[in-house]
N, C-alpha and C positions, 0 to 999 in steps of 0.2 A: 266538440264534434259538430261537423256543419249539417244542417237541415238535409242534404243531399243523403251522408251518412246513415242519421236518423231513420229518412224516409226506409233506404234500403235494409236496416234493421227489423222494421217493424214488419216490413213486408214478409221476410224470414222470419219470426218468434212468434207472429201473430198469428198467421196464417191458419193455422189449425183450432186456432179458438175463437174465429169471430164466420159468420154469415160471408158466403162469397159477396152476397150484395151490402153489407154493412162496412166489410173490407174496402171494395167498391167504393165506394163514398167518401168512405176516412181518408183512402188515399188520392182520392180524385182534390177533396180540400186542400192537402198538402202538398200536391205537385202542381196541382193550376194554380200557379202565383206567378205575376208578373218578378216578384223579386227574385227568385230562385236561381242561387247561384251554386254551379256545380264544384265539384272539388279541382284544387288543382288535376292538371292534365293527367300528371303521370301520377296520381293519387286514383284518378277514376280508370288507368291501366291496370290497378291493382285489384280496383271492384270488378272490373271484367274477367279478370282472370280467378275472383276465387269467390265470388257471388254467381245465384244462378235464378230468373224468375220465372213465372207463369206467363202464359202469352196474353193473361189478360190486364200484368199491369207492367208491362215493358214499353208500350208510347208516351214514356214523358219526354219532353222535351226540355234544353236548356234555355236560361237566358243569358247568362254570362259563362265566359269572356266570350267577345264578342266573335271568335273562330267560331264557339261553339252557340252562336244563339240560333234557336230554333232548330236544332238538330235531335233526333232522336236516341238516347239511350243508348239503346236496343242496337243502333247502329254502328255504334264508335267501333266496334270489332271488324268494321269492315275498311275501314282508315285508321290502326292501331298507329301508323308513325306523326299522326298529327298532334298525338299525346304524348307531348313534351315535357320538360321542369328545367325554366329559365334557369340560368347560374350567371351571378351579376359579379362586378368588379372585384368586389370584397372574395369574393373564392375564386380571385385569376383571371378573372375574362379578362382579355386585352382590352384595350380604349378600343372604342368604338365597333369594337368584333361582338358580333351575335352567339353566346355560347348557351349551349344547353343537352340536359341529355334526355334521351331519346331509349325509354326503355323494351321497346319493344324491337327495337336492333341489339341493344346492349352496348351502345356504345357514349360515345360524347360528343358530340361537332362543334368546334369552333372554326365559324364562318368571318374570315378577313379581306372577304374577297374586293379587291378594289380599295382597300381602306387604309391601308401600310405605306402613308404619307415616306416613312423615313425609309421607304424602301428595305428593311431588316423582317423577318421573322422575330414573332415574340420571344424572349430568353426563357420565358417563364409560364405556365397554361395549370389552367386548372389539374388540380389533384386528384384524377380519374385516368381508369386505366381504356383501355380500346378507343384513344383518337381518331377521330375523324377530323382531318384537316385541313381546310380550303383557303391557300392563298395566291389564290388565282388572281392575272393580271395586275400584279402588287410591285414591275419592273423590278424583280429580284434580279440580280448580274450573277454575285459570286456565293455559290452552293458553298464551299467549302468553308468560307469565312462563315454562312449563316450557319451551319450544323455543327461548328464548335462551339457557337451561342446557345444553340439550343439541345446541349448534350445530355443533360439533366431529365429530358422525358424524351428523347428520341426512341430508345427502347419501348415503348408504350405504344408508339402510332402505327394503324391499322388500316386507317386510310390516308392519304398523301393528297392535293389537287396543285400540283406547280404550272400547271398551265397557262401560255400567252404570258411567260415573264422574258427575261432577256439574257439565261444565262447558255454558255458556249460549251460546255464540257460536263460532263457527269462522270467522278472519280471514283477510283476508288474507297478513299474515305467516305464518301458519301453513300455508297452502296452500303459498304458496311454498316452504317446506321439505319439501314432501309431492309433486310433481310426479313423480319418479322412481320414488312407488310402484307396486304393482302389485295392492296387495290394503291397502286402510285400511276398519277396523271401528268405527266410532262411534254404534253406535245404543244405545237406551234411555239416551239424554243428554238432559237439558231443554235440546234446542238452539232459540235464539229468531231467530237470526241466520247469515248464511252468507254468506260471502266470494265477490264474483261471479267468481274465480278456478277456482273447482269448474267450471267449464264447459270447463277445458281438463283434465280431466281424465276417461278413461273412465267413462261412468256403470256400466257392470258391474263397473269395480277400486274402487266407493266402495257402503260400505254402513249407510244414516240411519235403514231400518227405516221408520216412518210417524210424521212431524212436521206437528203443528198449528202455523201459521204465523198470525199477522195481518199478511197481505199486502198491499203496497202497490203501484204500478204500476210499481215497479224490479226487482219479484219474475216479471217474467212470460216471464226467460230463462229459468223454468224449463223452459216449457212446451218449448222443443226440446230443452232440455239432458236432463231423466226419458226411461229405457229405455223403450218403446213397450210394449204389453200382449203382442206376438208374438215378445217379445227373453225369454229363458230368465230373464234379470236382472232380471226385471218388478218383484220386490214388494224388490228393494235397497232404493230409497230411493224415496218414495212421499208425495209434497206436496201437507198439506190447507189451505185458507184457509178462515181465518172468516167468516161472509155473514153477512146477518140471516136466513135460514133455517137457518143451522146451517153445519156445515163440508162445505166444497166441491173437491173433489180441482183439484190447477192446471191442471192438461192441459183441464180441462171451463168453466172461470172466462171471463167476458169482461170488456174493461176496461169496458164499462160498469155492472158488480156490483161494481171495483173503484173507481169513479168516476173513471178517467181519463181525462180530455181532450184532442184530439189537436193537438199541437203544430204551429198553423199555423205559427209563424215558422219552425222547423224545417222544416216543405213548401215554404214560398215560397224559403228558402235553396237545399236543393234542386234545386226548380225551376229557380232561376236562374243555379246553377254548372251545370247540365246546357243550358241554350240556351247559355249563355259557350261552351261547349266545342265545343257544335254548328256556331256560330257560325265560333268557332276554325279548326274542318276545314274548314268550307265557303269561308272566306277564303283559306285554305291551297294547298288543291288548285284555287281559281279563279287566286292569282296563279301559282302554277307552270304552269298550264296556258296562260293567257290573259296572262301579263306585257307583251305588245306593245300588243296591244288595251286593257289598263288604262292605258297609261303614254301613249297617242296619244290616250284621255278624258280622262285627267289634265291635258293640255297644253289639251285644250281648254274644261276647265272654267276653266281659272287664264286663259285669255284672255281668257272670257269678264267674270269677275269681276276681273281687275287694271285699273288705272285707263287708258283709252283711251290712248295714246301719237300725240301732237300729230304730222300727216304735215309738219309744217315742220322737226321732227327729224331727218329722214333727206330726203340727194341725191337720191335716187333711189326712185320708185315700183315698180320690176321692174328687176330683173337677167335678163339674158337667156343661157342657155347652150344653143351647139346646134356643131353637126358644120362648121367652117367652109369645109370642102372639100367638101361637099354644094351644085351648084348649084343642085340641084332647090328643097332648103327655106332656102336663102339668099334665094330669089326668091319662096318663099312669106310667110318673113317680113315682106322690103321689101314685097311687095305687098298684103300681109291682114293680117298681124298688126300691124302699126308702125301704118300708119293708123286702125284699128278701137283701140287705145292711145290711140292721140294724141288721137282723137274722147273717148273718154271722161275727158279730162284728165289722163292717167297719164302719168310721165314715164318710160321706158325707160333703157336701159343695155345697149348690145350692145358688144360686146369687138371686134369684128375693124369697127364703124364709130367707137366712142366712144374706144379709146385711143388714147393720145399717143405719137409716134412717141417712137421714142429711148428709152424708159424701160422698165428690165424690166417685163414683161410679169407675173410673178406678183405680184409686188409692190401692181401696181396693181388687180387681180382684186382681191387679198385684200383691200385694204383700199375696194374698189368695195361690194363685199359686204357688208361691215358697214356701208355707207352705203344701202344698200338696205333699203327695207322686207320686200318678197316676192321671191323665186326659182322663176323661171323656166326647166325643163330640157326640151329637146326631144328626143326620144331619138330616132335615127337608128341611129347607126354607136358598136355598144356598146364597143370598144375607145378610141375617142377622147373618149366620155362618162363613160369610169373615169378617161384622164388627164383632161380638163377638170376634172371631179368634185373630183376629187384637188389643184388647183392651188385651186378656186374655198374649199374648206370649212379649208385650213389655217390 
């Protein structure tokens, strides 16, 4: 445990069992020493966050490393990212890249900035998650080749810095491995081309700087995808097109400056899956609603148009069903009905004058029935019109 440690120990376990001024003293010995070397950086981000003292022994100051010489304690809480933990070759840092993490971000940064002689991106980075990445002005050309090298932690990086390198186009591919960032720098790139994938990505976590484009009429997601002029992120990324009067920001452009035409096939398409659908709901909720009433049109459209069925087909012109213990409409039948039939040449069919004695009685209904063109039901006496009903339709 180093003296820094220690000191901080005592200061907490003693404190209640010695004189404020014998306290005083002991620790006065122990921190005014020219050797006094503090703990690693991000060791003493630990002490900060879960140690707490008095205000009367918080002015010690460091001697080492020399960021920290003659700094006060007490103060490192007010510059918490200057408390770092170097990470050397042996756990990934690239040659000659400054890596370390940084725990009061929570992340990692490996810094390559200017120093990527072979012009590549590392294949390979320390073994920490929340990258922070800087390989600014490193003359990278082709994005596509380097993020197939570096696929193995692309998923990981949170910050991105490709700024002042020299490539021409930002892909698709390339996006894709970029979605989970939260901060990518690529401006002053001769970029000519952009992957329509940027548009699922925050326009505040991408920054293009001001890109002359020769726009075409596939260019004009940009126009919702660019931060608004009342968004703090306004001048991020900022798309000019070429016109014949000079270059024209996209937000302001119409397709008619960019000579596109509006794809009727595309509107009549449209159009026409939107009435299909309309269509759809309206046939929908008419048969659920209306299914008796469609199905008693139906029966009478098919009658109308099926081929007339010859009346020398069937026995019988009407089957007659009615209450046969009713003598009231017994004698209305015999007396009105049968003859005003018979006058119009229709042949009838009554059960309790036309069956044959001896012979069941359903039997002969049922198959009278099918020999009948039309049916004939008198309702009366509704108990004896469910059995008839019931004997006549099996």
């Amino acid at each position: 445990m180093s003296e820094m440690c220690l000191a901080l120990l005592m200061t907490v376990l003693c404190h209640n069992g010695f004189s404020s001024e014998s306290l005083d003293e002991q620790l006065w010995v122990l921190f005014n020493r020219s050797d006094l070397r503090c703990p690693k950086e991000c060791e003493t981000q630990d002490f900060l966050n879960k140690m707490r003292f008095e205000e009367s022994y918080i002015n010690f100051k460091c001697n080492s490393p020399p960021q920290f010489k003659n700094k006060i304690i007490k103060n490192f809480q007010h510059y918490p990212d200057l408390l770092i933990c170097n990470i050397s070759m042996s756990a990934r840092c690239p040659h000659k890249c400054h890596c370390f993490y940084q725990p009061s971000q929570n992340k990692t940064v490996v810094n390559c900035r200017t120093i990527l002689s072979s012009k590549k991106i590392p294949s390979v980075l320390p073994e920490y998650e929340n990258l922070a990445l800087d390989f600014s002005k490193d003359l990278i050309s082709d994005l596509d080749y380097q993020f197939k090298r570096a696929k193995n932690y692309t998923f990981r990086i949170k910050e991105i810095n490709l700024a002042e390198n020299n490539f021409y186009s930002i892909s698709e591919f390339v996006l894709s491995h970029l979605k989970s960032a939260t901060m990518i720098n690529m401006k002053h790139n001769p970029i000519t081309s952009i992957g329509r994938s940027l548009r699922n990505l925050r326009p505040c976590n991408v920054q293009l700087r001001r890109l002359d484009l020769v726009c075409t009429c596939k260019d004009l997601w940009f126009q919702s995808w660019l931060p608004s002029s009342t968004m703090p992120c306004y001048n991020n990324t900022r798309i000019f097109c070429m016109t014949k009067t000079g270059y024209k920001s996209i937000t302001q452009i119409t397709k008619s400056e960019l000579g596109c035409t509006e794809d009727y096939h595309l509107t009549w398409f449209n159009l026409c899956i939107g009435i299909l659908i309309t269509l759809v709901v309206i046939f929908a909720f008419t048969g659920c609603n209306f299914y008796i009433e469609i199905y008693i049109l139906w029966r009478r459209f098919l009658r109308k148009v099926s081929r007339p069925v010859s009346r020398n087909s069937f026995q019988y012109d009407i089957y007659i069903s009615c209450n046969e213990d009713d003598d009231g409409l017994r004698n209305w039948i015999s007396c009105e009905l049968l003859p005003n039939l018979y006058d119009r040449g229709l042949k009838s069919f009554l059960p309790y004058r036309d069956c044959q004695p001896g012979m069941p009685r359903e039997e002969e209904i049922i198959d009278t029935v099918s020999k009948s063109k039309s049916i004939l039901v008198h309702l009366s006496d509704l108990h004896h019109l469910e059995r008839e009903s019931t004997k006549a339709f099996e």
